[in-house]
N, CA, C and O atoms as a GROMACS GRO file, in nm:
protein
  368
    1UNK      N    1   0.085  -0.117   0.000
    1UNK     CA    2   0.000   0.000   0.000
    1UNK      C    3   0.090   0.124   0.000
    1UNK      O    4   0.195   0.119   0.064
    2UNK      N    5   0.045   0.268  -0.088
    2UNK     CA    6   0.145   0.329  -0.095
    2UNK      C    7   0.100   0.400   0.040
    2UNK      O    8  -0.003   0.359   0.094
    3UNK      N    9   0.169   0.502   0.096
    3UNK     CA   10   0.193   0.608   0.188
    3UNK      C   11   0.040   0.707   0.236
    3UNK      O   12  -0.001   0.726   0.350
    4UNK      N   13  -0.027   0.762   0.090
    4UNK     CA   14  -0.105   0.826   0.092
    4UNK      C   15  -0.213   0.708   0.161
    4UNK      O   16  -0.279   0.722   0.264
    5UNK      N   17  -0.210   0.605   0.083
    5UNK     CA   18  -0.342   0.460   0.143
    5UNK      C   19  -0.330   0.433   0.305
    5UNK      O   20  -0.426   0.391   0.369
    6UNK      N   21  -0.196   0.464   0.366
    6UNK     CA   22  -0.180   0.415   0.480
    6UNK      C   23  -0.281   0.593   0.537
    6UNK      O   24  -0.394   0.622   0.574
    7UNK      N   25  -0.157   0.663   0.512
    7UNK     CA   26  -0.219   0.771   0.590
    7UNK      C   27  -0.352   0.790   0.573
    7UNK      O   28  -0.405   0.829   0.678
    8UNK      N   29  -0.464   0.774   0.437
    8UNK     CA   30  -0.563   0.775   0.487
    8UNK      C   31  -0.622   0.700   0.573
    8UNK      O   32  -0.726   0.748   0.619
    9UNK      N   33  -0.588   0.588   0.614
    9UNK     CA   34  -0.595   0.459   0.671
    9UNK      C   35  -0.612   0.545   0.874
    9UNK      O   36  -0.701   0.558   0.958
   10UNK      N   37  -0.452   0.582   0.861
   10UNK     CA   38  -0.450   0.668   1.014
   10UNK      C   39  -0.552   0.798   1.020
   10UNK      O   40  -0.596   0.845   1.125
   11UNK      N   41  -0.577   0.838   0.907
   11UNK     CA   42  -0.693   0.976   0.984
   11UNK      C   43  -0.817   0.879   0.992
   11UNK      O   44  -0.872   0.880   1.102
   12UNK      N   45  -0.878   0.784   0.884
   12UNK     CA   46  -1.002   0.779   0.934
   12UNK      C   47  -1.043   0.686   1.089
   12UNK      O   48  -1.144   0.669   1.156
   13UNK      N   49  -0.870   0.632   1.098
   13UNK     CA   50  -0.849   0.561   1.276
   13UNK      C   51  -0.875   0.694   1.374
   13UNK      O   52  -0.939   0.691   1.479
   14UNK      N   53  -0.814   0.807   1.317
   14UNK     CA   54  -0.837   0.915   1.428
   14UNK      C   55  -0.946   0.992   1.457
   14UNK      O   56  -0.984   1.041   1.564
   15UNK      N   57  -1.025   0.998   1.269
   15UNK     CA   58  -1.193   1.061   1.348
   15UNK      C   59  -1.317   0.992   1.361
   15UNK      O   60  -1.428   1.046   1.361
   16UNK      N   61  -1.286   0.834   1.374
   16UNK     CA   62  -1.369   0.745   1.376
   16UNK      C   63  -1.401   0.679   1.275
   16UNK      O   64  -1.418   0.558   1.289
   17UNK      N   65  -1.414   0.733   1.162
   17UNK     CA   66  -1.487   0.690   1.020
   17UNK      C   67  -1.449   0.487   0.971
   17UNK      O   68  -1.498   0.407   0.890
   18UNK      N   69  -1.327   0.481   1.084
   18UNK     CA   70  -1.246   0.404   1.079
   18UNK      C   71  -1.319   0.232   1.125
   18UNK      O   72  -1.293   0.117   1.091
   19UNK      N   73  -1.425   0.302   1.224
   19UNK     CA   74  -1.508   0.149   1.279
   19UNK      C   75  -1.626   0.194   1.296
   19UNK      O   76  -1.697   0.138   1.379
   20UNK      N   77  -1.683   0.325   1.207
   20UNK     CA   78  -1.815   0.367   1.223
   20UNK      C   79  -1.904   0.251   1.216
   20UNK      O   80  -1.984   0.219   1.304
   21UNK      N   81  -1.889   0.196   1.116
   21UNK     CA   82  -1.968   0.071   1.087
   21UNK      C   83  -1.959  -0.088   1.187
   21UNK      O   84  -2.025  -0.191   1.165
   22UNK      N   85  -1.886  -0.072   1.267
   22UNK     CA   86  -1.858  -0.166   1.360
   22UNK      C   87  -1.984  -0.228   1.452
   22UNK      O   88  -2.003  -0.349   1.470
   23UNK      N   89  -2.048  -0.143   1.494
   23UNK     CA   90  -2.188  -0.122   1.520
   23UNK      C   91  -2.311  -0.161   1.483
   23UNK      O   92  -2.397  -0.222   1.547
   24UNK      N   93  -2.312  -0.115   1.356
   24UNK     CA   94  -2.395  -0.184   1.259
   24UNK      C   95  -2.411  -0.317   1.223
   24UNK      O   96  -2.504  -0.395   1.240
   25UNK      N   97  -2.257  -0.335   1.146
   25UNK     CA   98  -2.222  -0.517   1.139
   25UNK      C   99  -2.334  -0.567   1.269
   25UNK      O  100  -2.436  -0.628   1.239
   26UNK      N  101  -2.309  -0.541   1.376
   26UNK     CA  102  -2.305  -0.578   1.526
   26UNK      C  103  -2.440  -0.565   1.506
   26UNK      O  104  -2.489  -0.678   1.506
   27UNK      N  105  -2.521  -0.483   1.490
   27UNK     CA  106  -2.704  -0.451   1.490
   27UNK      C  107  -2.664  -0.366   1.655
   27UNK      O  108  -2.757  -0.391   1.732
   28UNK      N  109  -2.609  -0.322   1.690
   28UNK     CA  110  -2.598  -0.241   1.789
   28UNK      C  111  -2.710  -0.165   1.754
   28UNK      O  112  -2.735  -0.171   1.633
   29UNK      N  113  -2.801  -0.081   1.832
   29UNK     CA  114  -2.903   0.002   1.822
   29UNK      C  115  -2.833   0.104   1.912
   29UNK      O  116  -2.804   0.083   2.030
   30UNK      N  117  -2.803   0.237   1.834
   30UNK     CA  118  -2.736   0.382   1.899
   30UNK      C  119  -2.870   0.410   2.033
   30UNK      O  120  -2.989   0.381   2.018
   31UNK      N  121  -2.814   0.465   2.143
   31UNK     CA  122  -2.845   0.489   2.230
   31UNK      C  123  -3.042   0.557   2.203
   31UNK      O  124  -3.153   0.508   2.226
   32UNK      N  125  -2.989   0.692   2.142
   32UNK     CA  126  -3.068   0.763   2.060
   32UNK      C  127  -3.167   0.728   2.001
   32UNK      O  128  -3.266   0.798   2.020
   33UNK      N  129  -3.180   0.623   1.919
   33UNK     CA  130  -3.247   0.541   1.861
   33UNK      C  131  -3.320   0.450   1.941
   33UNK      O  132  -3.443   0.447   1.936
   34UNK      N  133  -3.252   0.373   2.018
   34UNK     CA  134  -3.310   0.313   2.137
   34UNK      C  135  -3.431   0.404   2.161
   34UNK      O  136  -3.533   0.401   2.092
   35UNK      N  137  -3.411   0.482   2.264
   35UNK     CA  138  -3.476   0.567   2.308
   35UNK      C  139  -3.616   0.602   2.284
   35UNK      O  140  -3.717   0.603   2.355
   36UNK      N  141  -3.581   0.640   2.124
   36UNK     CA  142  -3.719   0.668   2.063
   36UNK      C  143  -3.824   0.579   2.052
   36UNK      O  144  -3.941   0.607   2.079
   37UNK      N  145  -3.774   0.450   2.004
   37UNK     CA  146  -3.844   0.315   2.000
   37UNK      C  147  -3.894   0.243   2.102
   37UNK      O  148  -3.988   0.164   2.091
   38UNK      N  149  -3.811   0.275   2.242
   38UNK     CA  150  -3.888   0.225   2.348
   38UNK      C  151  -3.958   0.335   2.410
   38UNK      O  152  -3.971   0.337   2.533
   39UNK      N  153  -4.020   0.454   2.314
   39UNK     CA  154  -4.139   0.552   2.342
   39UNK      C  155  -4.230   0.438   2.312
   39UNK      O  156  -4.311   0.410   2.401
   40UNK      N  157  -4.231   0.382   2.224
   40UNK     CA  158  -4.398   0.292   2.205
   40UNK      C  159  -4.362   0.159   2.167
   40UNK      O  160  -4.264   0.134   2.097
   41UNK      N  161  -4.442   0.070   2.214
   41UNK     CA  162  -4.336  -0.058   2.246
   41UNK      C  163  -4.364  -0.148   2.083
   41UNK      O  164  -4.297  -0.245   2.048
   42UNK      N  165  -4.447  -0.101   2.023
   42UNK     CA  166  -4.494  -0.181   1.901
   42UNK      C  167  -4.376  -0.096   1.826
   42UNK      O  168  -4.292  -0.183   1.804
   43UNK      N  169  -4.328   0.019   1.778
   43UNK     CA  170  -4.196   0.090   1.750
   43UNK      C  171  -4.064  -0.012   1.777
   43UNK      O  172  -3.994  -0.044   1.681
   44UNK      N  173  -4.041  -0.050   1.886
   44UNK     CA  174  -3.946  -0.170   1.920
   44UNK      C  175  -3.967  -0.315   1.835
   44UNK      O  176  -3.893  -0.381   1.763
   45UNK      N  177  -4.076  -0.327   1.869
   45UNK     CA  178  -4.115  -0.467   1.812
   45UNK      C  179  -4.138  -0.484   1.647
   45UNK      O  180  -4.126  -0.591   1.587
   46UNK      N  181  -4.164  -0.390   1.603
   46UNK     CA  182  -4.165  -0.338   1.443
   46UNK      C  183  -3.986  -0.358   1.391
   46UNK      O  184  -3.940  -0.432   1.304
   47UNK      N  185  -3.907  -0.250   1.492
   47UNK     CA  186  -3.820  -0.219   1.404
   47UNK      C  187  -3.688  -0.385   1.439
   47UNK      O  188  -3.590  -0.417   1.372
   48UNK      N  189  -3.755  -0.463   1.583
   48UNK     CA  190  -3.671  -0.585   1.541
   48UNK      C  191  -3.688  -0.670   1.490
   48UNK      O  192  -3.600  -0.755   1.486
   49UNK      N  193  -3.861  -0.698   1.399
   49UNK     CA  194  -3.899  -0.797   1.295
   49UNK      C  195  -3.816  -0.774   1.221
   49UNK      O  196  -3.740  -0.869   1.209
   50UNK      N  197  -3.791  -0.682   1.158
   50UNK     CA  198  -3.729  -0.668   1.031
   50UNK      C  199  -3.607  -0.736   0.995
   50UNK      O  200  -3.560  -0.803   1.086
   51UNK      N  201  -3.532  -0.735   0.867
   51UNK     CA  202  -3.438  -0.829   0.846
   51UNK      C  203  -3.311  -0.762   0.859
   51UNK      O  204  -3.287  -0.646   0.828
   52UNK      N  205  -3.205  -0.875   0.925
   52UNK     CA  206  -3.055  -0.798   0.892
   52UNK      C  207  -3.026  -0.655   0.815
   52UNK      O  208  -2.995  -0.541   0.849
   53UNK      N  209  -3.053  -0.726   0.687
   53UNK     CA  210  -3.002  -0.601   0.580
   53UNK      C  211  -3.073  -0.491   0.607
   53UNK      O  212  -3.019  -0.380   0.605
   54UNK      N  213  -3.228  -0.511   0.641
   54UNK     CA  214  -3.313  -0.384   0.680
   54UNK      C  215  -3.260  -0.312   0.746
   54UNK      O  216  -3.224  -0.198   0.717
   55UNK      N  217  -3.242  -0.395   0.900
   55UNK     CA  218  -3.217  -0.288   1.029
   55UNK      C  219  -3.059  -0.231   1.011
   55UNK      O  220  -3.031  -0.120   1.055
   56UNK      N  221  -2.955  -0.317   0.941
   56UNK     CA  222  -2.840  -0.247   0.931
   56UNK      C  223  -2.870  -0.157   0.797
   56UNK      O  224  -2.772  -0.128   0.729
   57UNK      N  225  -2.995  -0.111   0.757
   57UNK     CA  226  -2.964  -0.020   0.649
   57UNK      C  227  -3.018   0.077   0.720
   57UNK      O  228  -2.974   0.189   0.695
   58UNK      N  229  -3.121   0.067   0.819
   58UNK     CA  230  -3.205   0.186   0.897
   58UNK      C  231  -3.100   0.209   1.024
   58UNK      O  232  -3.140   0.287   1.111
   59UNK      N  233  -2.964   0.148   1.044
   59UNK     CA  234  -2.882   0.140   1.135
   59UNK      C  235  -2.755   0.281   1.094
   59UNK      O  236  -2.714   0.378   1.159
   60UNK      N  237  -2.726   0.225   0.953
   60UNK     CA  238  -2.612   0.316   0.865
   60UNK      C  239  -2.703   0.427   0.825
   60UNK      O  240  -2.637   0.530   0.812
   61UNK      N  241  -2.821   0.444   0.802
   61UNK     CA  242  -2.878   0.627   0.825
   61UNK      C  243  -2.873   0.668   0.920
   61UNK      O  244  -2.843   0.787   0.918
   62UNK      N  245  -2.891   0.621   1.028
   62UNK     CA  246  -2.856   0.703   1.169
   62UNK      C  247  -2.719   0.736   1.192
   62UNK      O  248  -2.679   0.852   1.199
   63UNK      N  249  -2.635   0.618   1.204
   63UNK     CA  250  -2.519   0.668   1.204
   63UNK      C  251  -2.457   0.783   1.084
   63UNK      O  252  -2.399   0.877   1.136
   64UNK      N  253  -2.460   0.786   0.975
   64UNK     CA  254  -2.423   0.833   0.894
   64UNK      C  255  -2.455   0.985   0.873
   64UNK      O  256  -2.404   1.048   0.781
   65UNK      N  257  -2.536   1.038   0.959
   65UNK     CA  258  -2.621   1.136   0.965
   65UNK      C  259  -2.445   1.228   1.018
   65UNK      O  260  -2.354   1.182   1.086
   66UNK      N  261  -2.457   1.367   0.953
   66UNK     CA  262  -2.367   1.434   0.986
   66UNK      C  263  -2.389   1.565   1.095
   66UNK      O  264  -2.308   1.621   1.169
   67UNK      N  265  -2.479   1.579   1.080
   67UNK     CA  266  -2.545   1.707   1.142
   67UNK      C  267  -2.630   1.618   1.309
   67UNK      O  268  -2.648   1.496   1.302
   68UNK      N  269  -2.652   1.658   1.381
   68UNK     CA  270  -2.705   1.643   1.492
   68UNK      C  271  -2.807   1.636   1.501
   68UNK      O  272  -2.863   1.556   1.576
   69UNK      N  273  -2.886   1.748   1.400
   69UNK     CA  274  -3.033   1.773   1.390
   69UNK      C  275  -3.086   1.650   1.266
   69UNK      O  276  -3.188   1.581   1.264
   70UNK      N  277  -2.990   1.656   1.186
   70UNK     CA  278  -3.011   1.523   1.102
   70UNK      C  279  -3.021   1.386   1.176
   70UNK      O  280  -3.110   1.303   1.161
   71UNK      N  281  -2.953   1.382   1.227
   71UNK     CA  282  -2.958   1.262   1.320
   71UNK      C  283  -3.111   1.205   1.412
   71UNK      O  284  -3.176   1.101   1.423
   72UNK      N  285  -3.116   1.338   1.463
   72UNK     CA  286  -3.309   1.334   1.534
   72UNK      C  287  -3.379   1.322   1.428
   72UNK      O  288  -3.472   1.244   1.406
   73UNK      N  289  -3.328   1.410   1.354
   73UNK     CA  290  -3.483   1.378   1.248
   73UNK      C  291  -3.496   1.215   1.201
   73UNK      O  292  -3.599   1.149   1.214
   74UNK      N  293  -3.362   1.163   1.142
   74UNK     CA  294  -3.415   1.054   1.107
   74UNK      C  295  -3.385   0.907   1.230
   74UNK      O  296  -3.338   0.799   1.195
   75UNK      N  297  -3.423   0.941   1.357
   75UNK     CA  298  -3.433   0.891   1.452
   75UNK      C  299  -3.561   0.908   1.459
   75UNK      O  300  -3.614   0.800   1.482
   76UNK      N  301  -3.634   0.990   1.451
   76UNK     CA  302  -3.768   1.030   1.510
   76UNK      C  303  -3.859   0.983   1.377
   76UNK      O  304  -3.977   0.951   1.391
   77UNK      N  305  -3.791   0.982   1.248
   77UNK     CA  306  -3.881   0.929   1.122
   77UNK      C  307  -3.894   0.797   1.153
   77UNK      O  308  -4.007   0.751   1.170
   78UNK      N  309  -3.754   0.700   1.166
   78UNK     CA  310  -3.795   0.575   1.230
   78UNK      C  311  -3.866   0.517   1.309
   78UNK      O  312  -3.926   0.411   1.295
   79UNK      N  313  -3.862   0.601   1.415
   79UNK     CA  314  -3.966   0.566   1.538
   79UNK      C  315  -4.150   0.560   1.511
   79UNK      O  316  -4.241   0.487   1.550
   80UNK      N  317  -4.136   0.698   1.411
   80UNK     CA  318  -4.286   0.741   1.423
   80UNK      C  319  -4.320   0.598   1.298
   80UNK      O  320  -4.423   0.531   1.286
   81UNK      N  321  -4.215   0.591   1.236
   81UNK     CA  322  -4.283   0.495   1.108
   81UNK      C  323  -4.298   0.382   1.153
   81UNK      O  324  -4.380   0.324   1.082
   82UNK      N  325  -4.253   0.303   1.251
   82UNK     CA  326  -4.215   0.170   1.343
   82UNK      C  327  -4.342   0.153   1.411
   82UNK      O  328  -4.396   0.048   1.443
   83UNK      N  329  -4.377   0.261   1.428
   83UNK     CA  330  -4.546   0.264   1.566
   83UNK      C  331  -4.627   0.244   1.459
   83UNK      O  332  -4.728   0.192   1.504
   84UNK      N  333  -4.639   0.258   1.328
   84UNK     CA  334  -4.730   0.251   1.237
   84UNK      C  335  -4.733   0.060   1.168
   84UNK      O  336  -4.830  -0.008   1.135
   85UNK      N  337  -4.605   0.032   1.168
   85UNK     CA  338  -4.615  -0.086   1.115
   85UNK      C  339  -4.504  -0.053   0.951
   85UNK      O  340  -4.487  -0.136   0.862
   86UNK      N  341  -4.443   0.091   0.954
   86UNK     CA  342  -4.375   0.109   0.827
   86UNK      C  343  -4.238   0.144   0.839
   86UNK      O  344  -4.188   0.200   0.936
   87UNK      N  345  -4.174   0.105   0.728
   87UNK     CA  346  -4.001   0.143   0.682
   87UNK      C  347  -3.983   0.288   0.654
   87UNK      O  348  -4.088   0.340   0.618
   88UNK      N  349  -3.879   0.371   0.660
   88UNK     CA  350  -3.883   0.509   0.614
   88UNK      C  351  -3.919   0.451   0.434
   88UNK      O  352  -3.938   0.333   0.405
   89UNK      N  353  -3.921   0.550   0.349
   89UNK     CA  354  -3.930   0.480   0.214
   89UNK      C  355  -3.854   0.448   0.107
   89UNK      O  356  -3.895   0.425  -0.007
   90UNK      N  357  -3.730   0.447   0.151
   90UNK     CA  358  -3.617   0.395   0.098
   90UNK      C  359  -3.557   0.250   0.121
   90UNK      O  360  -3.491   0.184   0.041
   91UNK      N  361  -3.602   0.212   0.266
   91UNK     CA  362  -3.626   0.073   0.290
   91UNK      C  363  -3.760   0.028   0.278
   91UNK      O  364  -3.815  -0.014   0.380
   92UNK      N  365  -3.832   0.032   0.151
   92UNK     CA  366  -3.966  -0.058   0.160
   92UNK      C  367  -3.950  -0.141   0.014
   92UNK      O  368  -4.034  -0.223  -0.020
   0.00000   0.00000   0.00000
């Protein structure tokens, strides 16, 4: 690997980008997310029917979210769509 491959290698070790996805693999549910879903318990139970690929794809929008306020929002789209029985609409 040349120099530039490594060093990108060490920044994305230093601002995380490096095992962002570590989590996901894992189906870890972010704190945040949690949260919202155990507002209504059919929200919980909705969003752990779903399949692997689903929840790690509704897993990598949360995380991936750059902004903070981005992050609630599509924390709070999940949740509200989960109490209904629905996917945001990119996972349906």
């Amino acid at each position: 690997m040349t120099k530039v491959g490594l060093d990108s290698i060490e920044t994305a070790k230093q601002n995380g980008m490096w095992s962002l996805l570590d989590d996901v693999e894992k189906l870890i549910i972010p704190e945040d997310l949690r949260l919202v879903l155990d507002n209504t318990e059919s929200s919980m139970k909705f969003f752990q029917s779903q399949s692997k690929s689903i929840k790690k794809g509704m897993l990598y929008y949360v995380v991936s979210a750059k902004r903070i306020e981005t992050r609630k929002k599509r924390t709070s789209e999940i949740a509200h769509l989960a109490a209904k029985g629905m996917r945001p609409k990119q996972f349906r």
